[in-house]
N, C-alpha and C positions, 0 to 999 in steps of 0.2 A: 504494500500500500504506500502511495506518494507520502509528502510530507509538507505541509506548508510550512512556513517561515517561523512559525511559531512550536512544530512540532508537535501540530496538530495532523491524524490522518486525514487525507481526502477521499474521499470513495474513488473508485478505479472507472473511467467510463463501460459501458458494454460491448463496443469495438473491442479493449485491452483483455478484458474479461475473455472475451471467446479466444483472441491470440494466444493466450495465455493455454486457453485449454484445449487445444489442437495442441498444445506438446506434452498432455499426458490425456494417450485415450481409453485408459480405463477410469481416469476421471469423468471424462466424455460418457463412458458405458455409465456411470454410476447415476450421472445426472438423470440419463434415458431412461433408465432404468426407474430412479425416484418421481422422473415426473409422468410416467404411463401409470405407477399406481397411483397418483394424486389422480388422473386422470381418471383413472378408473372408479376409485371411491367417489367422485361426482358424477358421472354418469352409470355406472355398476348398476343400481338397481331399475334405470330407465333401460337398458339393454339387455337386460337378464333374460334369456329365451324361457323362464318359468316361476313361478312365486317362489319365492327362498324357502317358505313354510308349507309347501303343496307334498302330499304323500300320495304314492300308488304301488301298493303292496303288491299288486301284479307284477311289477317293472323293477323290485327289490336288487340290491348286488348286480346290475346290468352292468357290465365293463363298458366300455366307451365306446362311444359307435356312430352314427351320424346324428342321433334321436338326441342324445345326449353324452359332449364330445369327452367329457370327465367320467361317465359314469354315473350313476343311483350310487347311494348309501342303504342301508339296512331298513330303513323307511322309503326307499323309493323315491327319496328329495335329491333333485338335479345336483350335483357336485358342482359343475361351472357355476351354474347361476348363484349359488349359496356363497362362495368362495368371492363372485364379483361382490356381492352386495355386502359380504362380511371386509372387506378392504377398507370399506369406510369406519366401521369401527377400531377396525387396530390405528389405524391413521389418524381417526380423530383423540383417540385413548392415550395414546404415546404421545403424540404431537402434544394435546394440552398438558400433559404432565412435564414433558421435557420444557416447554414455556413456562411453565410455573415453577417448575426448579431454576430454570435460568434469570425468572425477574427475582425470586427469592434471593436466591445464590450471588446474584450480582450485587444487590443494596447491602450483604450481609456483607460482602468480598471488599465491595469500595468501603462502605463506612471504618470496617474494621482493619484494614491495609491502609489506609489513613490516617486513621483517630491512633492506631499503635497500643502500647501501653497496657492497661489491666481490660478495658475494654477488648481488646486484640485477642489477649490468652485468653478473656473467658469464652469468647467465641469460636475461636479455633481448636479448647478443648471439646467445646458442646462435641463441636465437629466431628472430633476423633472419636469422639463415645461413640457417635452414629455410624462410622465408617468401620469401628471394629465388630461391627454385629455383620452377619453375611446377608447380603440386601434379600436376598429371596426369603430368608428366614424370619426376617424383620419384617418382610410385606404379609407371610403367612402368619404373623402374629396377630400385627394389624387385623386384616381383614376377618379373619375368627374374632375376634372383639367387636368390628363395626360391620359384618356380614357385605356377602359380596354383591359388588353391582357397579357400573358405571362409575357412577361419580367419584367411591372410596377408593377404586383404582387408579384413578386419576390424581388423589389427595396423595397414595400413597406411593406412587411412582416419581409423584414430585418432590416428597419429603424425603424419599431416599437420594434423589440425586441430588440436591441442594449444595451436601458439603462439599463436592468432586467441583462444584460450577464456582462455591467460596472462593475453597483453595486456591486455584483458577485466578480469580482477579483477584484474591489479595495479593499470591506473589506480582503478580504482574503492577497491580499499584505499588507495593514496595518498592519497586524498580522506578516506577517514571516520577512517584513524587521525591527526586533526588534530583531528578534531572534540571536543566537550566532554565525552562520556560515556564515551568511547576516554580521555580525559587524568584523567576520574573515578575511573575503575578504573585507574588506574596508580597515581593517588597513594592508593587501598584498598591498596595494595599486591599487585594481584592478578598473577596470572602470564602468562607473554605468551601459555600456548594457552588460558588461560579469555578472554582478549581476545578472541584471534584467530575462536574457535569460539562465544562467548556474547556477544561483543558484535559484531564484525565480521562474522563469517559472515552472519547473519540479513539485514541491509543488501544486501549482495552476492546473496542467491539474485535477486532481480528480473531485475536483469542478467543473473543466468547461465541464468534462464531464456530470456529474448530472446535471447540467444547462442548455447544449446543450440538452440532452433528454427530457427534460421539456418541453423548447421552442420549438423540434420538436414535441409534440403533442399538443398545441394550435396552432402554426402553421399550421396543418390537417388541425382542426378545422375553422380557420382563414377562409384557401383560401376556405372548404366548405361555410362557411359562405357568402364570396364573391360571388362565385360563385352560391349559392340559390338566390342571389339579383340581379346577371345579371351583375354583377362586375367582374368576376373573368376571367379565361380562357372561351375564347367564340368560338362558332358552328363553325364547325362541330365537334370537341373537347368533345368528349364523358365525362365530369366533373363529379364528383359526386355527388356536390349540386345542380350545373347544373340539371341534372336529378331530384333530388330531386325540385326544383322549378318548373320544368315543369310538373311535374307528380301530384303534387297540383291540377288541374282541375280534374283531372280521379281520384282521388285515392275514390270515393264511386263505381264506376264502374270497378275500377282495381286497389286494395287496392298493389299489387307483383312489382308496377310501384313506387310507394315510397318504400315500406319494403328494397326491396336488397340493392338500393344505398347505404339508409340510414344505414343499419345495416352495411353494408361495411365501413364505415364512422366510426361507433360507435364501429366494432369491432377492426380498425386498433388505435384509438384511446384511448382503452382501454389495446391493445395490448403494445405501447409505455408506459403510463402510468405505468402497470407494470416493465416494464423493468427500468424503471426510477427510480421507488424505488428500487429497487432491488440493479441497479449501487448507488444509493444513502448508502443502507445496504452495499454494499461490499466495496466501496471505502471511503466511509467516514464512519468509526468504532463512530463515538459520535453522525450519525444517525442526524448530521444537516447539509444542501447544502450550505446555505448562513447565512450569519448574517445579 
């Protein structure tokens, strides 16, 4: 990212942006890849060739064929179509959680990366306490306490990434409020949230973008996770671990009942991954997210 005179960033135009990324094209793949399921979770349920919740016991374990190009599940519900319309939930489930750890995680990162001091350690121990519980175990705690559904996974998806997103911009404030345009504007005598938000801020999005794309792909991960255990977004709620945990009894008789979820799972997940490094390679030139 450029740098104006003040050592502020300046956004990249969209000409540089694409230059940029014709020289890495599994970056290129990653983008493709993220924005056909964006794609898809908006129009998915307008294109779905059958109702996500329709059953025909007749047509039960149907392997893939022209009728229907995924195959039945054990209910006779269209695989494609359940899988387009289920896109919109992991996408909207992850996505809001990884936003809400990132506005979280940021106000906690700048305040406390700047204020220093006893404010600083008690925040950054909270941190630790949360970071040393293993997030999957921490989110099945939760949810067993507030019962599963939409929204808790959403509350709890964002509580657990918060402290990874802190971390994140605190070191990165420790670093720039040292620097000489940060010590410029002190002795303007300007205030510490014109600092914080017109001089620091601007510096810190690179990072929090590389961070924000990370956390949404363990995120994916996460709510599939949840949702293979019977945690996550529940029935009628076409999910995709969902699917995948149900589809656990069939799969020696209807091996195309776990394949699609899962590979749907594994390819959007691999799809963010890329683009992650990617914004990592273009936004950060020394090729590190965090310290």
């Amino acid at each position: 990212m450029a740098k104006d005179n003040r050592g502020n960033s300046k956004p990249s135009s969209p000409f540089s942006f694409l230059k940029k990324l014709r020289r890495y094209p599994a970056t290129a793949i990653g983008f493709i890849i993220v924005f056909l399921f964006i794609l898809i979770a908006i129009i998915g349920p307008s294109i779905a060739p059958y109702p996500y919740t329709e059953q025909k016991l007749s047509e039960r374990l149907a392997p893939p064929s022209e009728e229907h190009i995924f195959g039945t599940d054990q209910y006779g519900r269209d695989i494609f179509s359940r899988i387009l319309v289920g896109s919109r939930d992991v996408l909207l489930v992850a996505g809001s959680g990884t936003a809400m750890a990132v506005m979280l995680g940021l106000l906690l990162g700048l305040f406390s990366g700047y204020r220093g001091g006893l404010l600083d350690e008690i925040v950054m121990r909270l941190m630790d306490v949360i970071l040393s519980i293993p997030p999957l175990l921490l989110a099945m705690v939760i949810l067993f306490s507030l019962g599963p559904s939409r929204l808790n996974v959403i509350i709890v998806v964002g509580f657990l990434y918060i402290p990874m997103v802190a971390r994140v911009v605190r070191s990165v404030v420790l670093d720039l409020k040292t620097r000489q345009f940060v010590e410029a504007a002190r002795m303007r005598g300007e205030k510490s949230g014109y600092i914080l938000f017109r001089e620091i801020f601007p510096n810190v999005l690179p990072h929090l973008a590389v961070e924000a794309s990370m956390r949404f792909s363990y995120a994916i991960f996460l709510v599939a996770s949840l949702g293979f255990l019977g945690l996550g977004v529940q029935p009628p709620s076409p999910d995709w671990g969902l699917m995948v945990g149900e589809a656990r009894t069939w799969f020696h008789q209807a091996r195309w009942i776990l394949l699609f979820p899962a590979g749907a799972i594994a390819l959007l997940v691999v799809g963010v991954g890329f683009m992650s490094d990617g914004l990592r390679r273009m936004l950060l030139p020394g090729g590190v997210s965090d310290v």
